[in-house]
C-alpha positions, -999 to +999 in steps of 0.1 A: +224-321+735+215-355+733+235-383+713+220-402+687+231-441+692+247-455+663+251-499+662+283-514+655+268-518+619+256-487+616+292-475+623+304-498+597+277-483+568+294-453+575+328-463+580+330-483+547+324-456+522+351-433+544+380-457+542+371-460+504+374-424+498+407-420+521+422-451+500+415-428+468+435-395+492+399-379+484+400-370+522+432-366+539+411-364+572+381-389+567+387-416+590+398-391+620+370-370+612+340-400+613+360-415+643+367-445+621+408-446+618+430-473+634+433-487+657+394-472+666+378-493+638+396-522+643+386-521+677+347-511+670+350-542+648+363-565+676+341-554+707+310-558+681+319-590+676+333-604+706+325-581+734+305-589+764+271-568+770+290-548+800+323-544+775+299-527+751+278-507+772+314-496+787+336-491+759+323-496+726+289-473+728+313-447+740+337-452+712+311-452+681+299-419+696+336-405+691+337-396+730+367-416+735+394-429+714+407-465+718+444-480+715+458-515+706+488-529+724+505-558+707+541-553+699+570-564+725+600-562+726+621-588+708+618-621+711+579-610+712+556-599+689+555-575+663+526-585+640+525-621+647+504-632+677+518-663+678+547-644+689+532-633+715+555-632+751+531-613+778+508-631+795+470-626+812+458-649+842+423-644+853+424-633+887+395-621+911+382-590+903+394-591+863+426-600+848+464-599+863+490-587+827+524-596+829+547-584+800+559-550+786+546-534+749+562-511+728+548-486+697+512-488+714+486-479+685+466-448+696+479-446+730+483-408+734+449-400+743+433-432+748+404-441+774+409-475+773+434-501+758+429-535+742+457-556+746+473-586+728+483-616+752+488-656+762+461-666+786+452-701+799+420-701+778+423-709+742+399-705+714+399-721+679+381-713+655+366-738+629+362-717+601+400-713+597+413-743+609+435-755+639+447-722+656+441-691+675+418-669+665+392-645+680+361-659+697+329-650+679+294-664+682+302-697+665+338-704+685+342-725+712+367-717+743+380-736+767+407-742+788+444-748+774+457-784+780+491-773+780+519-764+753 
């Protein structure tokens, strides 16, 4: 049986009115059910807005269908992160072929079951985005990246 392909937006329309009625305990199973509980909407959220055409062919598309589940690694063992990225202690150095991680996380977000991870960490490349002032912040359509010049 065919899929029918849902957008990143369209995911949201649907997703929006779900988390509303699990905030009121209307549906104890809502988010699981629509494929739409963390860390998978989060990470819908984030590969629709800064994903590559491959990354979304590859992971989102898959992920809005509900054929694979998603995790989010961020937290580290002290002195690293827990919720603050600035925080952060592992590292990501673009090698050939991808990217090389160094570091260890802890309390992995959806792990059990996941088909792919996204994963919180230092790289040479910073981006800053304008709209919040000096700091780190996602890349999106109107951020610019570039290379670290140190600190």
């Amino acid at each position: 049986m065919p899929h029918s392909t849902l957008t990143p937006a369209d995911a949201e329309v649907i997703a929006k009115p779900v988390r509303s009625f699990i905030a009121q305990s209307v549906i104890p199973l809502g988010a699981l059910a629509m494929n739409c509980a963390a860390p998978d909407e989060g990470n819908i959220h984030l590969l629709a807005m800064v994903g590559t055409e491959q990354q979304k062919e590859r992971y989102l598309r898959p992920l809005v269908r509900g054929d694979i589940r998603s995790c989010f690694a961020m937290t580290e063992p002290p002195p690293g992160a827990g919720s603050d990225p600035a925080a952060l202690m592992s590292t990501a150095r673009k090698v050939p072929g991808g990217w090389q991680l160094n570091g260890d996380k802890h309390f992995i977000t959806g792990a059990d079951g996941a088909g792919f991870a996204i994963v919180m960490a230092k790289s040479e490349w910073t981006c800053w985005s304008s709209a919040r002032g000096p700091g780190p912040a996602a890349a999106s359509p109107t951020t610019r990246c570039g290379a670290s010049t140190g600190s």
